[in-house]
C-alpha positions as CSV (number, residue, x, y, z in Angstrom):
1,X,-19.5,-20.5,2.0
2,X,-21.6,-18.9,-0.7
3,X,-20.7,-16.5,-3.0
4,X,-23.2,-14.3,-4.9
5,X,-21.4,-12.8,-8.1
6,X,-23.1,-9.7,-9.8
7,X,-23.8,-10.2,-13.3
8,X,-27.0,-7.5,-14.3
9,X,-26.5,-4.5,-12.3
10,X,-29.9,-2.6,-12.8
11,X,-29.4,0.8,-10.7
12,X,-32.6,2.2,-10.0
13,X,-31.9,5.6,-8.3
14,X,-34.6,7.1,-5.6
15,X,-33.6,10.7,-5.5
16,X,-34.4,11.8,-1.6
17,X,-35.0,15.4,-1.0
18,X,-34.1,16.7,2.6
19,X,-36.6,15.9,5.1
20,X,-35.3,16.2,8.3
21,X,-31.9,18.3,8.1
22,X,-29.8,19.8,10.5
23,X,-28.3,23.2,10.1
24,X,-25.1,23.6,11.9
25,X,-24.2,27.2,10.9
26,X,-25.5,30.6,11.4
27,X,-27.9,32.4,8.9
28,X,-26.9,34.1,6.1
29,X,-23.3,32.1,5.8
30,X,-22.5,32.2,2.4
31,X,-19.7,28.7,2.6
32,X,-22.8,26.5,5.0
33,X,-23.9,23.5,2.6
34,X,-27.5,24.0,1.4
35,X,-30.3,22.0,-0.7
36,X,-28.4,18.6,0.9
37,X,-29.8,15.6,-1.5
38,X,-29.5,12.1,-1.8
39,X,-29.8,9.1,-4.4
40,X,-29.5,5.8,-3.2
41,X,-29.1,3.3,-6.0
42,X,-29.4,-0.4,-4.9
43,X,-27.5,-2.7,-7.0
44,X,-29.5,-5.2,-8.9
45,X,-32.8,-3.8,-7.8
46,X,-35.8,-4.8,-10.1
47,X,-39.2,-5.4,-9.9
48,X,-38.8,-8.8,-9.0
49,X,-35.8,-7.8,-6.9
50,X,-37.0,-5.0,-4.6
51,X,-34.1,-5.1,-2.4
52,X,-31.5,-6.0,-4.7
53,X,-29.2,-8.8,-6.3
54,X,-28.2,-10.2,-2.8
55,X,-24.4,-8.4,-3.1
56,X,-25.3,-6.0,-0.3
57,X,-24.1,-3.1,-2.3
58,X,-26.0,0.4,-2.3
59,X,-24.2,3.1,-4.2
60,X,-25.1,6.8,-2.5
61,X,-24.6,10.2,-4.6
62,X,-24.5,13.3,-1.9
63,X,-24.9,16.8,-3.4
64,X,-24.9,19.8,-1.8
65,X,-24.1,23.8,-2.5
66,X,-21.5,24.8,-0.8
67,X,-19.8,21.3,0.2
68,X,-16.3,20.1,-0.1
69,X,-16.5,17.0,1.7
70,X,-19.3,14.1,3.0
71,X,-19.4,11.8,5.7
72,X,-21.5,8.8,5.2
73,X,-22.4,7.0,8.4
74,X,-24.1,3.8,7.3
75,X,-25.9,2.5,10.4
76,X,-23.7,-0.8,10.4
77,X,-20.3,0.6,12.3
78,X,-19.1,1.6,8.9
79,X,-18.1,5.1,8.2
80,X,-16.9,6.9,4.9
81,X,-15.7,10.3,4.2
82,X,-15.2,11.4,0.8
83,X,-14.7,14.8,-1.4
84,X,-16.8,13.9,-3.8
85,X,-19.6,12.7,-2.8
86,X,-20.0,9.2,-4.1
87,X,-19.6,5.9,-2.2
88,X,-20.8,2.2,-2.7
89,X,-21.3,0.4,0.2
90,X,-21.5,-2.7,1.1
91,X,-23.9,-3.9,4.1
92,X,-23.3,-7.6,4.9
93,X,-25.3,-9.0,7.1
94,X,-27.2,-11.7,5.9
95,X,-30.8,-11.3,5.3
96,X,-33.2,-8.2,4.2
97,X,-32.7,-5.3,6.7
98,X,-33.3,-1.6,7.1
99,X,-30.5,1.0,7.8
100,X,-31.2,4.4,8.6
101,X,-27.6,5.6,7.0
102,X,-26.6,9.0,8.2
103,X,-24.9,12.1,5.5
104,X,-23.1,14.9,6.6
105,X,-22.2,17.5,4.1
106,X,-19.0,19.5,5.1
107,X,-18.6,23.4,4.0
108,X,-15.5,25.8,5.0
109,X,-14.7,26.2,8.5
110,X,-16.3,22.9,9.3
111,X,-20.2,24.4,9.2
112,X,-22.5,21.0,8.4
113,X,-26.0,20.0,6.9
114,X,-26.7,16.2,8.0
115,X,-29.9,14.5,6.5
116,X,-30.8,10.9,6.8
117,X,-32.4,8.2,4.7
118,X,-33.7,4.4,4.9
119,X,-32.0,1.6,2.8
120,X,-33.8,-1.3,2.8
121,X,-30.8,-4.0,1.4
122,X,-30.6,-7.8,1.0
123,X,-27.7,-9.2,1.4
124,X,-26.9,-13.0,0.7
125,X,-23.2,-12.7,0.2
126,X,-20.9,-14.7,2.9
127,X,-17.3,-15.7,2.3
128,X,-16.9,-17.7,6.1
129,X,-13.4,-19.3,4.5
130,X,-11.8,-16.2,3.9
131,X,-13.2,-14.9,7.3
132,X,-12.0,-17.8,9.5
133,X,-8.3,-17.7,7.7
134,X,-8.3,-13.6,7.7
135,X,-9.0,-13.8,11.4
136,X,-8.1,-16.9,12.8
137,X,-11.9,-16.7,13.7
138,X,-11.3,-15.1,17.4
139,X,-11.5,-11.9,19.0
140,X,-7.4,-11.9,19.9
141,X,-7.1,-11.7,16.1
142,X,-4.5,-12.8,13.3
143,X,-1.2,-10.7,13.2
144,X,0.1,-10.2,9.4
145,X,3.5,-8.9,7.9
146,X,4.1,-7.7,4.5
147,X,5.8,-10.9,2.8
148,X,9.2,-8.9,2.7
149,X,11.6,-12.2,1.7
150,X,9.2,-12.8,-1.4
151,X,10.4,-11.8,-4.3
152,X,7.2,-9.6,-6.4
153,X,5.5,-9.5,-2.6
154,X,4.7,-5.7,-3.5
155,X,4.1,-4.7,-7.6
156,X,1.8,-2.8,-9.8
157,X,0.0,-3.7,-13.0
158,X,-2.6,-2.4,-15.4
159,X,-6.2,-2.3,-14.3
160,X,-8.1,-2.7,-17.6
161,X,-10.1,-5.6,-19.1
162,X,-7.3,-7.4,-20.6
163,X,-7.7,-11.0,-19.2
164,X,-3.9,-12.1,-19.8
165,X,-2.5,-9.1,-17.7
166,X,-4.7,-7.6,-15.2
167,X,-4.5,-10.2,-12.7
168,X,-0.6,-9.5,-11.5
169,X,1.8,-7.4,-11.7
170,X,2.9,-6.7,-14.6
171,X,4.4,-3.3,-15.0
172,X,6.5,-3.9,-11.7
173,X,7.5,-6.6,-9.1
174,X,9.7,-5.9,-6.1
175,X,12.7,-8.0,-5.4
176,X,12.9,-9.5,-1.5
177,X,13.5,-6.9,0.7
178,X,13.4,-4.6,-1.9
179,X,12.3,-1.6,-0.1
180,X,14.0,-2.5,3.5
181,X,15.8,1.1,3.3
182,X,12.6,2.4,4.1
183,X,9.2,2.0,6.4
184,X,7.1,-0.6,4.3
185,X,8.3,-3.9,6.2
186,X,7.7,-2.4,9.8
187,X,4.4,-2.4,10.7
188,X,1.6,-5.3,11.4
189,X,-1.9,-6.1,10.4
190,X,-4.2,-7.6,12.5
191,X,-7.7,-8.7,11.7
192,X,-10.5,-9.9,14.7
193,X,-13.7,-11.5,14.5
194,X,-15.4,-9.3,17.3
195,X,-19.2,-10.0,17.8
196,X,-19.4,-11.3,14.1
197,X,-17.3,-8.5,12.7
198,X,-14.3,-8.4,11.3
199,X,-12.2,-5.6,13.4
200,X,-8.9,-4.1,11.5
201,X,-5.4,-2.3,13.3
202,X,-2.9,-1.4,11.7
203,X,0.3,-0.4,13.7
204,X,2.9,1.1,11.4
205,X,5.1,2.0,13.9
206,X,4.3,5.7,13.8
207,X,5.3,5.7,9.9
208,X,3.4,4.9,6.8
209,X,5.1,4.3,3.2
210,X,2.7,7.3,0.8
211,X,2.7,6.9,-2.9
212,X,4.4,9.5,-4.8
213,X,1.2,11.2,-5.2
214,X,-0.6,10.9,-1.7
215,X,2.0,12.2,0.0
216,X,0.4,15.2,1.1
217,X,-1.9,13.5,3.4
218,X,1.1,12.5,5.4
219,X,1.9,16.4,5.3
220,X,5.0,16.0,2.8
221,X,4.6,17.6,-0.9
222,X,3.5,15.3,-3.8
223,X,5.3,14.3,-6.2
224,X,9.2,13.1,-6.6
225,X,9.8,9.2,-4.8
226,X,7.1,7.3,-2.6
227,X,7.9,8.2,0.8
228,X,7.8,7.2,4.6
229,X,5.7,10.0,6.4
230,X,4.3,10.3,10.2
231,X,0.8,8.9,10.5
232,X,-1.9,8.0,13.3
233,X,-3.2,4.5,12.1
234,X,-3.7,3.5,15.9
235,X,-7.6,3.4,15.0
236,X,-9.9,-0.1,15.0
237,X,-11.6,-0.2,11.6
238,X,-14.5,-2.4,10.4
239,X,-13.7,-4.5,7.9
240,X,-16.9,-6.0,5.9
241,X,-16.5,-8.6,2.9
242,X,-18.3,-8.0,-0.5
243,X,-18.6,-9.5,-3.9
244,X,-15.5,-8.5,-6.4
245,X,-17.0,-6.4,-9.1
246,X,-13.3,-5.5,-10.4
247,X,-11.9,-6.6,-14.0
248,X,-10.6,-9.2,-12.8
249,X,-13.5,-10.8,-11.4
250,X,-14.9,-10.7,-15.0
251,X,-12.1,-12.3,-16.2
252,X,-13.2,-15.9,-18.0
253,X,-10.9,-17.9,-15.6
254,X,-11.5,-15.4,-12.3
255,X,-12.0,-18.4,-10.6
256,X,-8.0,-19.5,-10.8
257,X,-7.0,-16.3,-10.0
258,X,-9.1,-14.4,-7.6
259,X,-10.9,-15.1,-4.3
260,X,-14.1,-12.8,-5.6
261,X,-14.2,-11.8,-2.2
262,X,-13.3,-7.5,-1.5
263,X,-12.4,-6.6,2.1
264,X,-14.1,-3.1,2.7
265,X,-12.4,-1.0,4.7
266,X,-14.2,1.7,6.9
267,X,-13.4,5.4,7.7
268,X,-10.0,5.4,5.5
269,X,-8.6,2.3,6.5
270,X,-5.9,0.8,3.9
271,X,-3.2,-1.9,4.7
272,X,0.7,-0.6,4.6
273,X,0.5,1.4,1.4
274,X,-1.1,4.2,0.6
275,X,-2.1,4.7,-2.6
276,X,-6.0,6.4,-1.9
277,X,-7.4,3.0,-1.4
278,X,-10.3,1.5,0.8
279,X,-10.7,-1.4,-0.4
280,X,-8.9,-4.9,-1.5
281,X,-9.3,-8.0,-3.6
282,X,-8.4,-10.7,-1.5
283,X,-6.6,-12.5,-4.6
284,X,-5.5,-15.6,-2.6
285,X,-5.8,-16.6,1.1
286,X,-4.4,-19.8,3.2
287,X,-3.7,-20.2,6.7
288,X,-0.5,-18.3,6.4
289,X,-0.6,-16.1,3.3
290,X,-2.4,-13.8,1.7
291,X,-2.5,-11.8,-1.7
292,X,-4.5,-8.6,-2.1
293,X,-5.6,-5.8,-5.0
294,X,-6.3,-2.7,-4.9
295,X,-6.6,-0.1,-7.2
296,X,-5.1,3.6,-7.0
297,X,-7.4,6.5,-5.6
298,X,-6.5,8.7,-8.1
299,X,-5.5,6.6,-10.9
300,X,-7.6,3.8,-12.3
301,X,-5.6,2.7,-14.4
302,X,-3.1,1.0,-11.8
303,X,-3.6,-2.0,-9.6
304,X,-1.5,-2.8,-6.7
305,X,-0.4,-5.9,-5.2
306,X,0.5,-6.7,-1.6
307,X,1.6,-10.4,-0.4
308,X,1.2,-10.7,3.1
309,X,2.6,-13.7,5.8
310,X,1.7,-14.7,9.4
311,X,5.5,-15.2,9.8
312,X,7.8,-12.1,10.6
313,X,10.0,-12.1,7.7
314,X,13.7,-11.9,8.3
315,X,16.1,-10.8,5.9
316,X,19.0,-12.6,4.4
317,X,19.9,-10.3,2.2
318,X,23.6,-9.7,3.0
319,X,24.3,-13.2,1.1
320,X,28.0,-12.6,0.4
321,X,28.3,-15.7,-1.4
322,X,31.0,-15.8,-4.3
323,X,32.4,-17.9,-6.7
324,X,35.9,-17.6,-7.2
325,X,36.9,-21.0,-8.9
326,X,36.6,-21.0,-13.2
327,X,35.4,-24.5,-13.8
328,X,33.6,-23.8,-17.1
329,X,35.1,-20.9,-19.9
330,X,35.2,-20.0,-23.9
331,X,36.8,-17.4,-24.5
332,X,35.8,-17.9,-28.5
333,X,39.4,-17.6,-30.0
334,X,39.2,-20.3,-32.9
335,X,38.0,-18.8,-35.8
336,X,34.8,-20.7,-37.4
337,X,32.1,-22.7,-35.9
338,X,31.3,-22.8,-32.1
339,X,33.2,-25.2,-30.3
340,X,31.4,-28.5,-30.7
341,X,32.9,-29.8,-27.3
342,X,30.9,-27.1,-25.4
343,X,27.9,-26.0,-27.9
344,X,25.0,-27.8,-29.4
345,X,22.2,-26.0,-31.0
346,X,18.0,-25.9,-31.2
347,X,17.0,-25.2,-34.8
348,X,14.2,-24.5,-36.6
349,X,11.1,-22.5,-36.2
350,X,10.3,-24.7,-32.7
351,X,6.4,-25.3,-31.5
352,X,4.6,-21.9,-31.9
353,X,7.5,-20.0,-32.3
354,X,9.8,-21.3,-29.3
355,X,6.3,-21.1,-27.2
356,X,6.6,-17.5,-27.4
357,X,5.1,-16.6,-31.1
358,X,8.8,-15.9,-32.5
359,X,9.0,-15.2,-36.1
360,X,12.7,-16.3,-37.0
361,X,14.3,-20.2,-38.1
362,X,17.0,-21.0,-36.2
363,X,20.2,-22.6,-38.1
364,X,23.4,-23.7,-37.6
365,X,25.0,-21.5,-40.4
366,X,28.2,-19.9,-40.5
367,X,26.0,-16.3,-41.6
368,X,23.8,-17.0,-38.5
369,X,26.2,-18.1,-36.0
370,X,30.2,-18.2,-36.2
371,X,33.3,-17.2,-33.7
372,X,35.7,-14.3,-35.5
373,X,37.8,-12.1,-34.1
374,X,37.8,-13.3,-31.1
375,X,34.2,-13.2,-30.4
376,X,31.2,-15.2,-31.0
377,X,28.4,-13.6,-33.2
378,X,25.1,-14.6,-33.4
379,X,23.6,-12.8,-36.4
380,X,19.7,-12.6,-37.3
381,X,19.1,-11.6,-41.3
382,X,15.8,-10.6,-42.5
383,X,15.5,-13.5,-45.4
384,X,13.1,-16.7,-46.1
385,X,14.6,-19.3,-43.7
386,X,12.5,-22.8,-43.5
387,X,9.0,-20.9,-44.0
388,X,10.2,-18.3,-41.5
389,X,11.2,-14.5,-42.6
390,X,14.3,-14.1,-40.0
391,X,16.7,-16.8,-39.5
392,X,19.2,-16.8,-36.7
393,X,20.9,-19.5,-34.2
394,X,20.7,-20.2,-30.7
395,X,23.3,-22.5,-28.9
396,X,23.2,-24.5,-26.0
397,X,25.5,-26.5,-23.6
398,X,22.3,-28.8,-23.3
399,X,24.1,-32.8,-22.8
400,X,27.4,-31.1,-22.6
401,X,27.3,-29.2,-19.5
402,X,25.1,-28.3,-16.5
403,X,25.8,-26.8,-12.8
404,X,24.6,-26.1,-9.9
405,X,25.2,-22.9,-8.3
406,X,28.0,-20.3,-9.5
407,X,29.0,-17.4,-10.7
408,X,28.1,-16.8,-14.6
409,X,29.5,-14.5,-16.5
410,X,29.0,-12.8,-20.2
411,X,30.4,-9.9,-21.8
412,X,28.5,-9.0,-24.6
413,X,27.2,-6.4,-27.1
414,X,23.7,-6.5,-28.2
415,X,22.0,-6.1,-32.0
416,X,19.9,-3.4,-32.5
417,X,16.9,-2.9,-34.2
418,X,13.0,-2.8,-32.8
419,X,12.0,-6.8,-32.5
420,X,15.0,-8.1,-32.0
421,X,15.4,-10.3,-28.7
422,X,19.1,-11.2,-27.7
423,X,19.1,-13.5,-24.4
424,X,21.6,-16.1,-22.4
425,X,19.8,-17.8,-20.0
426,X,19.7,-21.2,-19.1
427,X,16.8,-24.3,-18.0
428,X,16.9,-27.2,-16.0
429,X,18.2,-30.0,-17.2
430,X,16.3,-32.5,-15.1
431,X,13.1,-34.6,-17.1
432,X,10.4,-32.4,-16.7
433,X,8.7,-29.7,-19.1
434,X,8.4,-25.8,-18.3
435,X,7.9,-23.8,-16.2
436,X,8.7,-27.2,-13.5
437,X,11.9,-27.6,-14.2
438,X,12.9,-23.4,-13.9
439,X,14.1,-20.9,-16.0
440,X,17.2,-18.5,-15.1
441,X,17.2,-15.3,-17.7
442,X,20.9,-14.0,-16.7
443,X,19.9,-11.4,-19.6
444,X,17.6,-10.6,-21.6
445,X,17.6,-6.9,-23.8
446,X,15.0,-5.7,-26.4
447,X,16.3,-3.7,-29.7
448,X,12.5,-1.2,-29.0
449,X,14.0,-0.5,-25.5
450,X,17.8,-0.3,-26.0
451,X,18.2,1.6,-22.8
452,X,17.8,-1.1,-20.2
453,X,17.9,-4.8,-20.1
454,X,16.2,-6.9,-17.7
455,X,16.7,-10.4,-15.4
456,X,13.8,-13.2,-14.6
457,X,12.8,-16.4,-13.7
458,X,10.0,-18.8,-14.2
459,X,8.8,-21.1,-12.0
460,X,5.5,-22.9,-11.4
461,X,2.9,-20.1,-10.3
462,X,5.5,-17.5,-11.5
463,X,6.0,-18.1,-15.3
464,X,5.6,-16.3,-19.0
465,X,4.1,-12.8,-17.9
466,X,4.2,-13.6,-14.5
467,X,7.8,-14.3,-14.3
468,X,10.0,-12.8,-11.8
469,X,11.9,-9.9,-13.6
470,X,13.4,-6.9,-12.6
471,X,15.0,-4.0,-15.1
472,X,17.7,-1.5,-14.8
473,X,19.3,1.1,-17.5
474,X,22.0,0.7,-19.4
475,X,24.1,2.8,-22.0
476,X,26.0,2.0,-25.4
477,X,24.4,-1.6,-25.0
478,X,25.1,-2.3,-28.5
479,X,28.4,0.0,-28.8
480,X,30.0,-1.3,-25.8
481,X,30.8,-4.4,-24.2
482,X,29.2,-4.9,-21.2
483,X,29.2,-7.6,-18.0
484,X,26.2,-9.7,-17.6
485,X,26.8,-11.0,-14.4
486,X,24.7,-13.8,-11.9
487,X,25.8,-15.2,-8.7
488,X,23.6,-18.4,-8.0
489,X,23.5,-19.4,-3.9
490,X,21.8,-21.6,-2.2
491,X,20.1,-18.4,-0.6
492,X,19.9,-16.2,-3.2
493,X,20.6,-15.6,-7.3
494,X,21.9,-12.1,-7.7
495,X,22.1,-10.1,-11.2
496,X,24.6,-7.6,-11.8
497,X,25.1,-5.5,-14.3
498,X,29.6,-4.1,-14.8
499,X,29.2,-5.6,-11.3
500,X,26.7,-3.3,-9.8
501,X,23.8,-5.3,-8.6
502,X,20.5,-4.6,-9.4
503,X,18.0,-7.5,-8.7
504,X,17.9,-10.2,-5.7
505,X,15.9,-12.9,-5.7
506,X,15.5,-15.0,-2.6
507,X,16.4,-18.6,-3.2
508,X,15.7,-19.9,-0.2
509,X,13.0,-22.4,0.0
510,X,14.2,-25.7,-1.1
511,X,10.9,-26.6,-3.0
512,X,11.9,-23.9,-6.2
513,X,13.5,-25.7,-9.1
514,X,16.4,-23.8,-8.9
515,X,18.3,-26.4,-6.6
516,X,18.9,-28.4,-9.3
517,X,21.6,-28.6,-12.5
518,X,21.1,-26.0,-15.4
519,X,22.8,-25.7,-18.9
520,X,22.9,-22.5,-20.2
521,X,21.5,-21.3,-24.0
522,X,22.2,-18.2,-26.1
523,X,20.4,-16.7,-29.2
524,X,19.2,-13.9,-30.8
525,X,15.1,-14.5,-31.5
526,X,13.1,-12.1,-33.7
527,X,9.8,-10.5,-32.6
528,X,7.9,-12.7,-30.4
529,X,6.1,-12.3,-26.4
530,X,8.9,-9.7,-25.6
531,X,10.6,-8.8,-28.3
532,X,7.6,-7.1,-30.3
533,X,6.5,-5.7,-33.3
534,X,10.2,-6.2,-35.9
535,X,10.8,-2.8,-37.5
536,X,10.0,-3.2,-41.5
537,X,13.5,-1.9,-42.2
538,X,15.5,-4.1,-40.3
539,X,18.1,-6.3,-42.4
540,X,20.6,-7.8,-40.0
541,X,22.3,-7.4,-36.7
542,X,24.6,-9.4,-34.4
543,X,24.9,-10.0,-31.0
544,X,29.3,-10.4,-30.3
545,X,30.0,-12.7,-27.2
546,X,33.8,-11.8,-26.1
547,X,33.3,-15.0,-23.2
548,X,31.2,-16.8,-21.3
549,X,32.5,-18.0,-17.9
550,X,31.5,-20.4,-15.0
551,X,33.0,-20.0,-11.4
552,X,32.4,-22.3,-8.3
C-alpha cells in the first residue's frame, strides 16, 4: 500500500472558456444559464509536475449567469451536483490519464448549458488495505452496521487545527443505544469491489436520521431536533479513495490517529447520517470495525464521528440489575476528622498537578477537610499551601476498601465558584498505572458550568479528553442536596441523577478494566484540565457530603 500525502499544494488554474456548449432552452429565456466557464486547478501542479502531486485531486470552479445548480460528470463513474459550483475531485486510477469531465449548469425550470473539458491527472495514491477490509475484496460485498452497543459510536467534535482535540469527539459522545428511539441503528452499509471499484448501498430501511439543519432535504422544516425522514438511498454509488487533506491529517501524530485515507462518495452519497456530507476520513479500519469523519456541509466547524461493525448489534439495554444489599456506608455523624477506619487521603500538590495541571495542595487539615453537622465538608481556601495558591483535601478508601460491582450512592452539595472541580469517583485498585487499570467518575461538576454535572470513564484508547462522558442539567447544585447515583453490572454501569438515569455505558466485553475491584476517592481540585480558569475573587467554598453508600 502506498500512500502519497500532499504537503505543497501549488494550484495553477487554466480558466476554459466554452467551446463546445449545448443550449437546452429557447431563445431569449431570461432564467437559461449563459457564458458557462470553467477553471480546473490540479493539485500540486508545477513545472516539474505537469500533472500534479500524484493525490489525484483536481478542484473545478463552474460559473455561469443564470445558474443555481451544476452537475459535474467526471468521466470516471463519478458524478457530483452542487449549488455552488465548486467541487474537488479525486480520480484514482493509478497512472497519468485524460478525462473528458462533463458540466452541466442548471437554471429555473430545469433549462441547461453543458460544456466539457480535458483533465490530464496523475494519480499515484492507493490504499489496497483499507480497500480489501472496506470490501472484503469481492463483488458480493461487506455488510456494515452502525456500532449501536458502543458507547461514543456516534459524536461530534471541533474541526479546527488544534492537535489535542480535533481527532474525536469532543463536544459529544453517544451512550450505547443512545439513539434506538429513533432510525439511526436500522439500516446497513455495504461496500463491493466491482471491476476494481469500490461500489456503495446504503439501505436505510426507507428512513434516514437528518441533522437538525438538513432536514428539509428529507422534506421536514429545519430546525428544532435531528429527525428520521422518508428517503430513496436504494442507489449504487462509487466510492473512490483519496489522500486526507483534513486537520487532522496535519496533525504531528496523524499517523496514530487517522488512516489518511478519505472515502469519496459520488452523486450525494453519505453513510446513515446526514449532515451535507460526501465524503469520510476513514479514521480506523480492521476486519470488523471501522471509524469514520466527516465534516458538516454547512458548518465547518463540526466534525462527525461514526463507528461502524460487521456484527448486527443487539441491545441489552433493559439491564435491570440492582443492588439492594448496604455492605459499605458513612453517614458522617461524628464530629471532627473523617473516619480513619474507612478514609485515607492523597496530599500534596501530586505530579503535574494530579496529572491534570491542578493548581491547589492537598492536606489533611481540619479547615480543608472535616465532618460537622452531620456532613462531611471538603473545603478549598484560596491561600499559600506547600508552594500551591489553593489548598484543599481529597480522601480515599484506597487499602481500606474496594468492590466489584454495586450500587454507589452520594448525596451531595457542590462549591461554587468558576475553577472549582468537586468529584467522587473511584480507580482500580489492581497494580497497574492509568488509564489500564480504569477510571469510574460517579460525578464530576464544574463551579463555570453550575447548571449540569457530568459522568465518565477512562480506559485504554478512551482516556483524558477522550474519555467516555455524558452530561445532563441540574438545578440548585450547590443549594440543594442532590443524589449521585451509579449502578455497576456486569453488563452495564448506569448514572443517575435524584434517580433519573441519564447515561449508560455498555459493560459488556470482559476485556475493559472495569471487571475488577475499585476504591472510591472524593475531593474538591482547583482549576486544572476541566475545571478551568479559578475566578480571581474566589476565597473559599465547600463541597457537604450527607453519605456515601455501597449496595450489593
Amino acid at each position: 500500500m502506498k500512500k502519497i500525502f500532499i504537503n505543497i499544494v501549488a494550484l495553477f488554474s487554466l480558466l476554459l472558456m466554452v467551446n463546445c456548449q449545448e443550449d437546452n432552452f429557447s431563445f431569449g429565456d431570461p432564467s437559461a444559464p449563459s457564458n458557462l466557464q470553467v477553471a480546473v486547478d490540479i493539485v500540486g501542479k508545477t513545472a516539474d509536475a505537469p500533472n500534479g502531486d500524484g493525490s489525484g485531486l483536481v478542484k473545478f470552479t463552474a460559473k455561469a449567469n443564470n445558474a443555481i445548480s451544476y452537475k459535474f460528470i467526471y468521466g470516471d463513474g463519478i458524478v457530483d451536483n452542487t449549488s455552488g459550483g465548486v467541487v474537488e475531485h479525486p480520480f484514482t486510477t493509478v497512472d497519468v490519464n485524460t478525462y473528458t469531465v462533463t458540466v452541466i449548469a442548471f437554471g429555473k425550470g430545469g433549462v441547461s448549458t453543458t460544456t466539457t473539458v480535458e483533465v490530464t491527472v496523475l494519480s499515484d495514491f492507493s490504499d489496497e488495505k483499507s480497500t480489501l477490509l472496506l470490501t472484503g475484496g469481492t463483488a458480493a460485498g461487506k455488510k456494515w452496521y452502525i456500532a449501536a452497543a458502543e458507547n461514543g459510536h456516534f459524536g461530534v467534535g471541533q474541526n479546527d487545527a488544534d492537535a489535542t482535540k480535533n481527532y474525536y469527539p469532543n463536544y459529544y459522545q453517544a451512550g450505547s443505544f443512545e439513539k434506538a428511539a429513533t432510525c439511526f441503528y436500522d439500516g446497513d452499509y455495504t461496500f463491493a469491489l466491482v471491476n476494481g471499484k469500490i461500489e456503495y448501498k446504503q439501505d436505510n430501511k426507507g428512513n434516514t436520521f437528518f441533522n437538525n439543519s438538513y432536514k428539509s432535504v428529507g422534506g421536514g422544516t429545519n430546525g428544532g431536533d435531528d429527525q428520521c425522514l422518508a428517503y430513496n438511498t436504494t442507489a449504487t454509488k462509487i466510492v473512490a479513495l483519496s489522500p486526507s487533506s483534513s486537520f487532522v491529517s496535519k496533525n504531528p501524530e496523524a499517523k496514530k490517529v487517522t488512516t489518511g485515507t478519505v472515502m469519496n462518495f459520488s452523486d450525494g452519497g453519505f453513510m446513515g447520517y446526514y449532515a451535507g456530507a460526501t465524503q469520510y476520513e476513514i479514521m480506523s479500519i480492521t476486519e470488523n470495525r471501522m471509524q469514520v469523519r466527516f465534516v458538516q456541509g454547512n458548518n465547518a466547524t463540526l466534525a462527525w464521528y461514526i463507528t461502524f461493525t460487521t456484527t448486527l448489534p443487539t441491545t441489552d439495554t433493559d439491564d435491570t440489575t440492582d443492588y439492594t444489599n448496604l455492605v459499605w456506608s458513612d453517614d458522617f455523624n461524628v464530629d471532627g476528622a473523617p473516619d480513619a477506619t474507612k478514609w485515607t487521603y492523597d496530599l500534596g500538590r501530586g505530579d503535574n498537578g494530579w496529572g491534570n495541571g491542578e493548581k491547589q495542595n492537598y492536606t489533611n487539615l481540619a479547615k480543608n477537610v472535616k465532618v460537622a453537622g452531620g456532613n462531611l465538608v471538603i473545603t478549598a481556601v484560596k491561600e499559600s499551601s506547600g508552594g500551591a495558591e489553593y489548598s484543599s483535601a481529597r480522601i480515599k478508601t484506597q487499602g481500606l476498601y474496594d468492590f466489584k460491582y454495586g450500587k454507589i450512592e452520594m448525596k451531595a452539595k457542590m462549591p461554587t465558584g468558576a475553577g472549582v472541580w468537586p468529584a467522587f469517583w473511584s480507580l482500580g485498585a489492581s497494580a497497574g498505572s492509568w488509564p489500564a487499570i480504569g477510571e469510574i467518575d460517579f460525578m464530576e461538576f464544574v463551579g463555570a458550568k453550575p447548571l449540569q454535572t457530568q459522568s465518565a470513564l477512562h480506559f485504554p484508547g478512551s482516556s483524558g479528553g477522550d474519555a467516555k462522558f455524558k452530561t445532563t442539567a441540574i438545578a440548585n447544585a450547590a443549594s440543594e442536596f442532590h443524589i449521585y447515583k451509579t449502578i455497576w453490572s456486569p453488563k452495564t454501569i448506569r448514572f443517575f441523577l435524584d434517580d433519573v438515569l441519564y447515561f449508560t455505558f455498555n459493560n459488556s466485553d470482559t476485556a475493559l478494566p472495569f471487571h475488577k475491584n475499585f476504591f472510591m476517592i472524593m475531593n474538591v481540585a482547583m482549576g486544572g484540565s476541566l475545571g478551568g480558569a479559578i475566578d480571581p475573587a474566589f476565597a473559599q467554598s465547600s463541597m457537604e457530603v450527607d453519605y456515601v453508600k455501597v449496595y450489593q
